[in-house]
N, CA and C of each residue as an Amber inpcrd file, in Angstrom:
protein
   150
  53.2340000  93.8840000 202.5320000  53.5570000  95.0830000 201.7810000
  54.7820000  94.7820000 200.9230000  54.6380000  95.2680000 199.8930000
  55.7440000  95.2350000 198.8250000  57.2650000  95.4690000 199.0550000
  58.1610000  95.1520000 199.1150000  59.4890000  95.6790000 199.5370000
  59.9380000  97.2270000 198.6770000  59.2710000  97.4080000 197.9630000
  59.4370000  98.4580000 197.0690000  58.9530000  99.9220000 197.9460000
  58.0560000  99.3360000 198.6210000  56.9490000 100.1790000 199.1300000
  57.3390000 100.4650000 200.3780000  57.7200000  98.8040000 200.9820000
  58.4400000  99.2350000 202.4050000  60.0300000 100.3900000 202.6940000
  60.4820000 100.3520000 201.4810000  61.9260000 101.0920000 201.0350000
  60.9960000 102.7460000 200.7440000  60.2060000 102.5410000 200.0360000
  60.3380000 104.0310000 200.1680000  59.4060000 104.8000000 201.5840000
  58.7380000 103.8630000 202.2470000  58.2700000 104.6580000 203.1980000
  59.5680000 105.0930000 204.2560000  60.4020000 104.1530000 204.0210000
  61.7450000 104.2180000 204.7390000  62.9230000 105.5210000 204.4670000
  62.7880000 105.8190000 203.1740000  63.4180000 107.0810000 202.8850000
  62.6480000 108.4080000 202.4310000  60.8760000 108.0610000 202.9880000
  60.4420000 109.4620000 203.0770000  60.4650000 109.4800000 204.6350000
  60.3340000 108.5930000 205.6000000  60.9010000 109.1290000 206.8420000
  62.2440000 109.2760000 207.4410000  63.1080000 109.2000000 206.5570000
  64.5960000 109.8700000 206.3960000  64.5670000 111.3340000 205.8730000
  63.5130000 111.7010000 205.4570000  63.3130000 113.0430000 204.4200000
  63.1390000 113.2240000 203.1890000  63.8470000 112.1300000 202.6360000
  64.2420000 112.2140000 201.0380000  62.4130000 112.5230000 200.2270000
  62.6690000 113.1760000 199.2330000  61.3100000 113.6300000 198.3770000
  61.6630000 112.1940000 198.0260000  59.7670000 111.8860000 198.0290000
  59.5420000 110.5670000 196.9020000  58.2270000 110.8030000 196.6090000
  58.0000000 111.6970000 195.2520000  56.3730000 111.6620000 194.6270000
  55.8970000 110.2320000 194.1580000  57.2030000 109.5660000 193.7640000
  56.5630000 108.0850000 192.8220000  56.0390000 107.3530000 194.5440000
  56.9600000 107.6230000 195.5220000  56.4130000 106.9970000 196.7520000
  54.7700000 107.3620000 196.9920000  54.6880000 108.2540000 196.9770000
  53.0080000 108.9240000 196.9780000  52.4760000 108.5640000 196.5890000
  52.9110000 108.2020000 194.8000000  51.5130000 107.6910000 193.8550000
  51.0810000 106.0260000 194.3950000  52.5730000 105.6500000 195.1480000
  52.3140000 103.9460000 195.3240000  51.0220000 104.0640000 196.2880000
  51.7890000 104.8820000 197.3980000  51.0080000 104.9060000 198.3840000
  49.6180000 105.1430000 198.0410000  48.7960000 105.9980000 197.6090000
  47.4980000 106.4680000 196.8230000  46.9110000 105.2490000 196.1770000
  47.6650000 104.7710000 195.2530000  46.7350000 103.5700000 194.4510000
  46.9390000 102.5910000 195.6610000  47.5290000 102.1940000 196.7110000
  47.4760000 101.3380000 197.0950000  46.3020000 101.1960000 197.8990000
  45.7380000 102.5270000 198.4700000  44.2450000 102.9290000 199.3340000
  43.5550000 102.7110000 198.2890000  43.8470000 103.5970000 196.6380000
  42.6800000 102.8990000 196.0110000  42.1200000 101.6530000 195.7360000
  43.1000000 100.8530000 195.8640000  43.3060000  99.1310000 195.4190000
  42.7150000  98.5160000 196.4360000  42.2650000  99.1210000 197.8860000
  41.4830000  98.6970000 198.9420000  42.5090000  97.9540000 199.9350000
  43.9360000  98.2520000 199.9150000  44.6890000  97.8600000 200.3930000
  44.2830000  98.2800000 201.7300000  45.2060000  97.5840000 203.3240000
  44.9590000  98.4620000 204.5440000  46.7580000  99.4720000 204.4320000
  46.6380000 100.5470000 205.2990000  47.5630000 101.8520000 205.3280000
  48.1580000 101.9200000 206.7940000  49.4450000 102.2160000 207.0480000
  49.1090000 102.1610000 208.5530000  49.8910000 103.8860000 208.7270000
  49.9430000 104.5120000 209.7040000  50.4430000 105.8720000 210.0610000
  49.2600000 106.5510000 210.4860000  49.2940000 107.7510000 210.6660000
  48.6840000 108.9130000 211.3710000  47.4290000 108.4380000 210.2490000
  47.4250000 108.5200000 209.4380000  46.4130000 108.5560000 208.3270000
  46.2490000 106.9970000 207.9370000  46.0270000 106.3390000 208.9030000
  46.1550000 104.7320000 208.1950000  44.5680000 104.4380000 207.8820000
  44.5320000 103.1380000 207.0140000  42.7420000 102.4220000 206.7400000
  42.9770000 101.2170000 206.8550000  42.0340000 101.0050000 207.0430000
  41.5390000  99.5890000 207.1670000  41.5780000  99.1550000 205.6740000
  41.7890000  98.0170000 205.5210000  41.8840000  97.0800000 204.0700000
  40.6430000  96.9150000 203.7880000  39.9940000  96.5550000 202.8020000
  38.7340000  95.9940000 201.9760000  38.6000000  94.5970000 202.4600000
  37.4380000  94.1270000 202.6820000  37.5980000  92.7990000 203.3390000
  37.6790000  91.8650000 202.0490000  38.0270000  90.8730000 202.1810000
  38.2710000  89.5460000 201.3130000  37.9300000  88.4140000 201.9510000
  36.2560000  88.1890000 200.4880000  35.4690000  86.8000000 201.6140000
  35.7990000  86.2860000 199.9120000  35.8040000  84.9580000 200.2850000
  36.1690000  84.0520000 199.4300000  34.5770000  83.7970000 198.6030000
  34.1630000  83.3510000 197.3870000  32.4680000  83.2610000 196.5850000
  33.0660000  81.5100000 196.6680000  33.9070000  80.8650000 197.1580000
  33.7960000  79.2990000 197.2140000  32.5760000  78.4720000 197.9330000
């Protein structure tokens, strides 16, 4: 995970509002990334076409 990403999950569970944190978070499920928390997913698998 991104350090960008790891920082703000870090100061929305301090409280602080972070919408730009949200949008990361969002495209990052869209991007087929895996999520972890109450609401976590599983990642998109990655098979190699070699």
């Amino acid at each position: 995970m991104p350090a960008g990403t790891k920082t703000a999950l870090k100061l929305l569970t301090l409280g602080f509002p972070g919408p730009r944190a949200d949008r990361r978070l969002d495209w990052r499920k869209r991007d087929g990334y895996a999520t972890a928390g109450t609401e976590r997913r599983t990642g998109t698998e990655i098979v190699c076409g070699c």
